[in-house]
N, C-alpha and C positions, 0 to 999 in steps of 0.2 A: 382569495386574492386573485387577481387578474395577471395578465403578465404583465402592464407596465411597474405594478406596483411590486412582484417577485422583483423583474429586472432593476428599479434602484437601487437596493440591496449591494447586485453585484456591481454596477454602475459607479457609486458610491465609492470603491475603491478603485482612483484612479489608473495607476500604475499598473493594475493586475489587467484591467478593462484594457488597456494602451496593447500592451503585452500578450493577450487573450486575441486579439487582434490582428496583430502585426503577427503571431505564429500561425494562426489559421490561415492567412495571406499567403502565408509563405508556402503553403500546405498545396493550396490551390496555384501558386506559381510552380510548383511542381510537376504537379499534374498538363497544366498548361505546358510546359515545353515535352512530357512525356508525349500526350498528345499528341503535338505537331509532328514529332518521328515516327507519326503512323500517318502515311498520305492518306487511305483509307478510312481512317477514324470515322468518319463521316457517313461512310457506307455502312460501315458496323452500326453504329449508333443505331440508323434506320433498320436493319436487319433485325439489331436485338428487337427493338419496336414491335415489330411486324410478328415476330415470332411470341413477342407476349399475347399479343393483340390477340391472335391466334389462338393461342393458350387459353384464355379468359374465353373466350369465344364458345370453347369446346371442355370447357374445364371439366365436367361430368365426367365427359367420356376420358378423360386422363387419366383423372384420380380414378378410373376402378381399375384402366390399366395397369396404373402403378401400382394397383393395390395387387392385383391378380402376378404381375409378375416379381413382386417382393415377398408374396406369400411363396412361393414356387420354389423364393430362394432360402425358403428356410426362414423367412422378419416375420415376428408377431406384427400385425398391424390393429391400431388401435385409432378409434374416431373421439374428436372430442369438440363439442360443440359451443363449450366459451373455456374461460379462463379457469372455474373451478372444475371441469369435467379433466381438464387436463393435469390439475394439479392432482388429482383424485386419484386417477390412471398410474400418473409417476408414482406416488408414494404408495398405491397398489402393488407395483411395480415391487418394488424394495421391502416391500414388507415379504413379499412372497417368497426373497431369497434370505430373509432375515438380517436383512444388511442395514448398517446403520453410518457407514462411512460409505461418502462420493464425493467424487471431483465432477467437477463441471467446466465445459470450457464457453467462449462465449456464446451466449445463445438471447437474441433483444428478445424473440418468442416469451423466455422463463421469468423474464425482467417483466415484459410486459403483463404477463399472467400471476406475475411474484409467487412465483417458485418458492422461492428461496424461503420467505420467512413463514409460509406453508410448510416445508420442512422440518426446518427450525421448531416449530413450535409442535413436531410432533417426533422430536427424539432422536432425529436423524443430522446425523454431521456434515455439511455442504460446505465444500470450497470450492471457489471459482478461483482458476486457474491459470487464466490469462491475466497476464500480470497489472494491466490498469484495471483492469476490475478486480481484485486480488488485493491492491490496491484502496478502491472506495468502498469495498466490502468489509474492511477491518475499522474504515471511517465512517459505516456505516450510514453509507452517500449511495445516491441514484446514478449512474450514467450520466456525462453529460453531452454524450458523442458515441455514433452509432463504431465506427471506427476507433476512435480516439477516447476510449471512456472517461479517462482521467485529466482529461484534457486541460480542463479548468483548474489542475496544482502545479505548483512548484516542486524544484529539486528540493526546495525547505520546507515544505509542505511535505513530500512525501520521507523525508528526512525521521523528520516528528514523529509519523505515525509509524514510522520501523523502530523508532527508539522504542516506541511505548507498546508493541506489541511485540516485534522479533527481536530485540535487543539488541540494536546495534546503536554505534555510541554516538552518545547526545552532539548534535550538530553534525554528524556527518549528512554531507551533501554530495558528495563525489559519486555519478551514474554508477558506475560501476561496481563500488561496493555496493551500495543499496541493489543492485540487481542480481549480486551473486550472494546476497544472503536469501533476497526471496527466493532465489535456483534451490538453496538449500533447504529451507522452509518449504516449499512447495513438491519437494522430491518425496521427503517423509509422508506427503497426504497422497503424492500417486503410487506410493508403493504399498501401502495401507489401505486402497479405496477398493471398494469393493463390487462398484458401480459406478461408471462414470455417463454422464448427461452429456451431449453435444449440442448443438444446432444444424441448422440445414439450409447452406449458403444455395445450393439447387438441387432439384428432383427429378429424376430423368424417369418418364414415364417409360421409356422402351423396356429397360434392365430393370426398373424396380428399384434400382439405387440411387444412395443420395452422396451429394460433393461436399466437402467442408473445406472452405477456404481460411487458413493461418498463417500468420509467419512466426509462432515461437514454438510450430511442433505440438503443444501442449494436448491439441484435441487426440490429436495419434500418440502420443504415450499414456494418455487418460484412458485409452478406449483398447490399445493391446495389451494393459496389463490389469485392468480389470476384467471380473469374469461376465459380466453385464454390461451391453452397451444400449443407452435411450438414446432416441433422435428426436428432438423437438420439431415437429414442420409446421410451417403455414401452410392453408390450402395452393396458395400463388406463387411457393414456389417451384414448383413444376415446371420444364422444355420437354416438348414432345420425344426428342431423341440426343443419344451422346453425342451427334454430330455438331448440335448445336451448342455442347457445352462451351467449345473455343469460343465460338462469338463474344460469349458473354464472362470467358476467362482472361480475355484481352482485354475487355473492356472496364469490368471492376476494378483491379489492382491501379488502373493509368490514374481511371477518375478517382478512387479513395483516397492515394498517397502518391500517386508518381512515379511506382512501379511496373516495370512490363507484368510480372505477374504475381501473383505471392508467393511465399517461401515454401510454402507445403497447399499441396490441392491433391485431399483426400478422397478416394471412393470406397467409399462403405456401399457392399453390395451384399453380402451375405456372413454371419457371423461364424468364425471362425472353430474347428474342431471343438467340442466340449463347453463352449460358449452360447452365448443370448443376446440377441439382437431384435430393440424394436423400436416401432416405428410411431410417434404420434401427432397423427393428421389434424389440426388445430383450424374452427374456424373461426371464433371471437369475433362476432362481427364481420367478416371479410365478403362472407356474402349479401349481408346489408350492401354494403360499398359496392358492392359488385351488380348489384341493382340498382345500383343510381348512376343513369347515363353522362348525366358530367364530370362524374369522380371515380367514375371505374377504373382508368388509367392510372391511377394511382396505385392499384395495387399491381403493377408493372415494376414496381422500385425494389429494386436487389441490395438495398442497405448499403453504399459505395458511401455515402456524408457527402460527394462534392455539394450538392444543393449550399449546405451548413457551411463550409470552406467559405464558400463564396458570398453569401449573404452577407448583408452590411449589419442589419438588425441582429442574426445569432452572433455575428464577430464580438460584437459589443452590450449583447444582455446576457451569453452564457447560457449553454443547454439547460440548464436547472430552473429557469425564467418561466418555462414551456408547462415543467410539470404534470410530462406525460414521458414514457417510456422513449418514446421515437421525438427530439427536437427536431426545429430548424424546420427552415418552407415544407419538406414533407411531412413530417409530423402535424403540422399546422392545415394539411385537408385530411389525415389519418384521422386527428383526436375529436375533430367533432362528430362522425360516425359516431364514436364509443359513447362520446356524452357532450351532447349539444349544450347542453347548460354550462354545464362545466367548464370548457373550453373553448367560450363562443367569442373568449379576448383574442386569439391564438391567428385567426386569420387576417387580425388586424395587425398582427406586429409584423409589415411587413409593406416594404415602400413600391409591390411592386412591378419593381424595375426590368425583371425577366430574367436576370444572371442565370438563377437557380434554375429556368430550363434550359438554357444555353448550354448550361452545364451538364445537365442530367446525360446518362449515358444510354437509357433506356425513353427519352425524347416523350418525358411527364409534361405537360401542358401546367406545369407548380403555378405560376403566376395567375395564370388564367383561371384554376381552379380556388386560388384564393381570394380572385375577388367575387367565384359565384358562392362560392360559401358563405360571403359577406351579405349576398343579396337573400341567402334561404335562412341566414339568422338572422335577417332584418322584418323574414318575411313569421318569421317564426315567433319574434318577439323576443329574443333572448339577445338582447344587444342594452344596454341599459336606455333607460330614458331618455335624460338628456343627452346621449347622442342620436338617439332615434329623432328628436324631434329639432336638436340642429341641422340634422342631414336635412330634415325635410324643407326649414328654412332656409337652409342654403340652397338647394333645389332651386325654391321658386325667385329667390335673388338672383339665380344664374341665369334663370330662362325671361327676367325680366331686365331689358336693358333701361329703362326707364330709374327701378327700382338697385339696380347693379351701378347707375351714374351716381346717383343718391350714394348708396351705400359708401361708392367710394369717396366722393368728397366728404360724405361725415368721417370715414376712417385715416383721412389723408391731416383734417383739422385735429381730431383728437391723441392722435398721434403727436404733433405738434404743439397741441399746448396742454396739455391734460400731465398731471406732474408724473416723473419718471416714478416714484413706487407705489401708483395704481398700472402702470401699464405695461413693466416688470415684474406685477405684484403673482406670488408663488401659484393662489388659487385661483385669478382671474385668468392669467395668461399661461401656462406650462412649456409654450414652446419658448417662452421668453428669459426661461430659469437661467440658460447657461449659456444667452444668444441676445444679442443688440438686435433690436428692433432696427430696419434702415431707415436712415432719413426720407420724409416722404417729399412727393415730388411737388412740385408747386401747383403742376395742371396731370390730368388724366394724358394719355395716347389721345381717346376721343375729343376732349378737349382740344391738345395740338394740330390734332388732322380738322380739324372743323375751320380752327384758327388760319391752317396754311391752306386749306381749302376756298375761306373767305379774302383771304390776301392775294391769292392767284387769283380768284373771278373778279 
């Protein structure tokens, strides 16, 4: 399925879509007055830019520094060159301690690689820990927000699935309980884990060590009280030095949600007394992307969602539309790297407009790169037919004014008399499904200016 055809699904329910909406709005008006209380904001943005820019530039020589000065600090470091090398590593990992219980906290890396039901299916007991993924993991649901995992339920939605899994009572909807029974439920798996999994919000090539950005704590009591700690990384995300962490610790927490900064920013730098710490360097595709001069800028995105916030199309199809680990305008130049086929609907769901780099905090060219992805799956062939060969008639309509005067007086007439259910009809017309066609005009522009051009001379 493609994504417009995922997105009626959620469409379909109008209330939740209205509502889906109007919270993510609210999400990114957050952010926006955070924002403004940074007269600099602006500067940052460019700075983070520059320093990724940077980054990717020199990426080689980073990653052996970080590799050289994490080894130094005592991190196993481990390479892993797609999704299954990584999963292979992890569960190497755990088997060598003979451990069968882990918490995990969030990590899009292990989502992306699916972790999880790699695990799962070889004996090993996985919780995710962070409470919206904690959450879609008992629903056995995908993320549908790099921030916001659960974004896409309700207080009766998640009501439901505590009834049926943590036993709390049928209809309760009140935040609160529902949150202090998962406290409870989730205390029992980090005091029992025996290995906890994190991610790796950034990688500081100078120390060797990597930062983890939270706000429920959950990754720092996964990782002190287990006797094993995994770090998932991507290759990108590495900053040359700790100096530069701030830049981009102001920057994330304003653009995700609205906060100066997050509630916990962790450094794991070396694994503590009688413990194990390690580290695995991922690169799934990244350096494809990282080869392709129009989309390398892409991998500059520190996982913040404003893109998605702000989007008019994620507001109203929902991350699960997408069908790829990472939704929303990012996601939509990430997922055709992985699988051009696959995913070649993904740069079309999107009107655009530019928001998403206005937004971005690390100054992604989103828009821009979605509509050259539109040009390399046109050029690729992996666009369906019949839009391939409207585009091209509409093409030569637009560059022919002769053929473009035509076109619109025949569209002008059969709009007018042609009977309303062929021209609101579901398969001829789609953008007509939930939308009046407007009354058409009696004459073209071309026509009037000709007209008051021959009434003045």
């Amino acid at each position: 399925m493609n994504h417009a055809t995922r997105a009626a699904k959620f469409v379909g329910d109008a209330d939740r879509t209205t509502w889906h909406d109007e919270t993510l709005w609210f999400v990114r008006a957050k952010r926006d007055k955070a924002v403004y209380a940074v007269p600099e904001f602006q500067d940052l943005r460019e700075l983070a830019s520059q320093i990724k820019d940077h980054t990717l530039s020199k990426l080689d020589t980073y990653l052996e520094q970080f590799e050289e000065q994490a080894k130094r600090n005592g991190v196993h470091i481990h390479w892993a060159a797609d999704a299954a090398e990584h999963n292979a590593i992890i569960l190497d990992i755990i088997r060598q301690h003979n451990a069968t219980r882990v918490v995990k906290s969030k990590s899009m890396l292990t989502e992306e690689c699916h972790l999880n039901p790699h695990l799962l299916s070889n004996g090993i007991e996985v919780v995710d820990t962070d409470l919206g993924e904690r959450i879609i993991q008992l629903r056995d649901e995908a993320p549908s927000h790099l921030v916001l995992p659960a974004i896409h339920l309700k207080k009766e939605d998640v009501g439901e699935t505590f009834f049926k899994h943590l036993g709390t009572a049928k209809g309760e909807v009140d935040p609160q309980v529902l949150t202090e029974a998962a406290r409870q439920h989730l205390r029992a798996r980090f005091l029992a884990a025996e290995v906890a999994i994190s991610g790796v919000n950034f990688a500081v090539a100078e120390t060797g060590g990597v930062v983890v950005c939270t706000n429920e704590g959950n990754a720092d009591l996964g990782v002190n009280l287990a006797h094993v700690h995994i770090a998932a990384m991507g290759i990108e995300k590495l900053i040359p030095r700790l100096s530069d962490l701030a830049v981009f610790t102001r920057l994330l927490a304003r653009s995700a949600t609205g906060q100066p900064v997050t509630t916990y920013t962790s450094h794991y730098t070396k694994p503590a007394a009688g413990k194990e710490m390690h580290i695995v360097i991922v690169d799934n595709g990244r350096t494809k992307q990282l080869g392709r001069p129009d989309f390398r800028a892409s991998l500059k995105c520190i996982r913040c969602g404003a893109c998605m916030n702000t989007c008019p199309v994620y507001r109203r199809s929902g991350g699960h539309s997408y069908d790829f680990t990472v939704p929303g305008p990012i996601g939509a130049i990430l997922s055709p790297n992985i699988d051009m086929k696959k995913h070649s609907s993904l740069p079309f769901a999107s009107t655009l407009c530019g928001s998403c780099s206005d937004v971005c905090p690390v100054k992604i060219d989103i828009h821009t790169q979605l509509y050259k992805w539109r040009q390399v799956l046109g050029e690729a062939n992996e666009i369906p037919a019949s839009k391939k060969w409207s585009m091209k008639l509409m093409g030569r309509l637009l560059t022919s004014p002769k053929a473009f005067g035509v076109g619109g007086k025949l569209a002008r007439h059969g709009i007018k008399y042609l009977p309303y259910s062929l021209t609101h009809a579901r398969h001829f017309n789609v953008w007509a499904v939930a939308r009046e066609l407007p009354t058409p005009p009696k004459q073209s522009f071309r026509e009037w200016y000709q007209q008051q051009a021959n009434t003045t001379a």
